[in-house]
C-alpha positions, 0 to 999 in steps of 0.5 A, a space after each residue: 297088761 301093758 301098765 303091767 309091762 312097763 313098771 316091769 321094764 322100768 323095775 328092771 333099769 332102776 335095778 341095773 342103775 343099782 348095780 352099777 352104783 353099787 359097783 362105783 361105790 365099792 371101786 371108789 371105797 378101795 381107791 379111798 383106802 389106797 390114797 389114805 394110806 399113801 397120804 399116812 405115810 407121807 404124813 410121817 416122812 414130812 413130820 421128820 423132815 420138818 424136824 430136820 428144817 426147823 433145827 437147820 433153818 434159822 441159819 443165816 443160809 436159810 436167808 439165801 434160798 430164793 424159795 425163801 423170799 418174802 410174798 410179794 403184794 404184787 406180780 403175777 400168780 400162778 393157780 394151781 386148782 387141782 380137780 377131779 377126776 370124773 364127777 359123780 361126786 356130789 358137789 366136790 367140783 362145783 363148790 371147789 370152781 365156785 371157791 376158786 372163781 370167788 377167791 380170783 375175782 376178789 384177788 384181782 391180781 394177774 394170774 395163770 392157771 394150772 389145773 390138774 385133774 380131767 374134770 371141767 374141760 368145758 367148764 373152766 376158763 382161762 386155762 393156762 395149761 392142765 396137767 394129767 394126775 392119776 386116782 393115786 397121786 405119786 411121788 413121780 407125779 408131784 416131782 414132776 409137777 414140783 419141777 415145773 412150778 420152781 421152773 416159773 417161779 425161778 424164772 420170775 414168771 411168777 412171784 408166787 405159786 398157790 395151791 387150791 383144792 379140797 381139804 379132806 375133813 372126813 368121808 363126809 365133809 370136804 372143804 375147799 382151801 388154798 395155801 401157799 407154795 411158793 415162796 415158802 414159809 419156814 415152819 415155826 416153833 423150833 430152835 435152831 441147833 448145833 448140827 454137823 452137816 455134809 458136805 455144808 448147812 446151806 447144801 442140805 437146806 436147799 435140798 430139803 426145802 425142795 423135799 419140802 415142796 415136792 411133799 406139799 405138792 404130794 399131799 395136796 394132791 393125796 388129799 385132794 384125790 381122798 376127797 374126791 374118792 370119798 366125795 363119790 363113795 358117798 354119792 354112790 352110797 345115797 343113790 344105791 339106798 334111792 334106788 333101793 326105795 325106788 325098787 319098792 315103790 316100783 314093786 308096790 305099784 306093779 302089785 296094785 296094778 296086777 291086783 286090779 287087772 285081777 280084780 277086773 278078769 274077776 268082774 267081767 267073767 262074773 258079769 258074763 256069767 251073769 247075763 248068760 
């Protein structure tokens, strides 16, 4: 009775630890539909955006622009390693750290590190400052953060600004990268046409290189949290189907047992009869 007791006391858990995978699963399913579509429409407005750079960027204003200055091979860095959230998300932190630690120590340079995202408290090291941003990344938090690294880049604190995270490949597939924010790099491809601008080209220009960055930092971060709520649905679904298998072990095995138990009260009742 007691075997008994206790595979039904541990059917119980693994049932509880079933719904709340489930549950995690469907919280991080909405969260992925929300930021994919934020990171569609953003997609959208930064495709004319380009546009208008590329017809406005081949001017000789283009070569005013501090945001434009040629990367240095030296100067300090500054490391923008964006995170997750929370983990239970497979290995979407630890390969993105393990990425970042590799791509520092071959780079060798002096740098800073911004680290925007909650998770790795006690794990990263060196932390120069680490920035707050919520499961649907908005336009309000990528300005904000925009503002701060053109501030250390302006200042010459730091002559370049990199952005490290997780390429959203699909639901299943997430890759780590790291691309260049600042200084910036003028899409190529376009030509440079014969446009009217108010009140001049090189006011518009500055304005959209700035719109530029914001919209680089924005997506980055939607992409960096699609992956993370993409990473966790996935976890989610695999342990939901391990629990499942769990449950059925767990029930053939209380079967077994109380079919022995049976077996056993069936034996020691024919054997008392038999010696009375």
């Amino acid at each position: 009775m007691a075997n008994l007791r206790a595979i039904r006391m541990r059917i119980k858990s693994v049932e509880s630890t079933r719904q709340i995978t489930k549950s995690m699963k469907m919280v991080a399913a909405a969260k992925l539909r929300k930021t994919q579509t934020a990171a569609s429409r953003l997609h959208s407005f930064a495709e004319k955006s380009r546009e208008i750079l590329l017809s406005l960027g081949g001017g000789a204003s283009a070569g005013k622009s501090p945001y434009l200055r040629s990367a240095p091979e030296e100067g300090k860095l500054c490391y923008v390693l964006i995170v997750g959230n929370r983990g239970l998300c497979g290995t979407y932190n630890h390969s993105l750290l393990r990425y970042f630690e590799q791509l520092r120590a071959e780079n060798g340079r002096e740098s800073l590190l911004y680290v925007a995202g909650r998770w790795g408290r006690d794990l990263i090291g060196g932390v120069d400052k680490r920035l707050e941003i919520s499961d649907a990344p908005t336009a309000q938090e990528a300005q904000s953060l925009t503002e701060e690294l053109k501030q250390l880049y302006s200042s010459g604190e730091v002559s370049e600004v990199r952005l490290v995270y997780q390429h959203f490949r699909s639901v299943l597939q997430q890759s780590p990268c790291e691309t260049t924010l600042l200084p910036l790099q003028l899409p190529e491809g376009g030509e440079e046409r014969d446009v009217i601008c108010e009140p001049d080209g090189e006011s518009v220009l500055e304005r959209l290189l700035e719109l530029t960055l914001v919209n680089q930092v924005h997506s980055a971060l939607l992409e960096a949290r699609t992956g993370e709520h993409a990473a966790r649905m996935t976890a989610m679904t695999s342990a939901s189907d391990n629990t499942e298998e769990l449950i059925q072990e767990l029930t053939l095995e209380l079967n077994h047992a109380r079919q022995a138990a049976i077996t056993t009260e069936i034996s020691e009742i024919v054997g008392g009869a038999a010696a009375l």
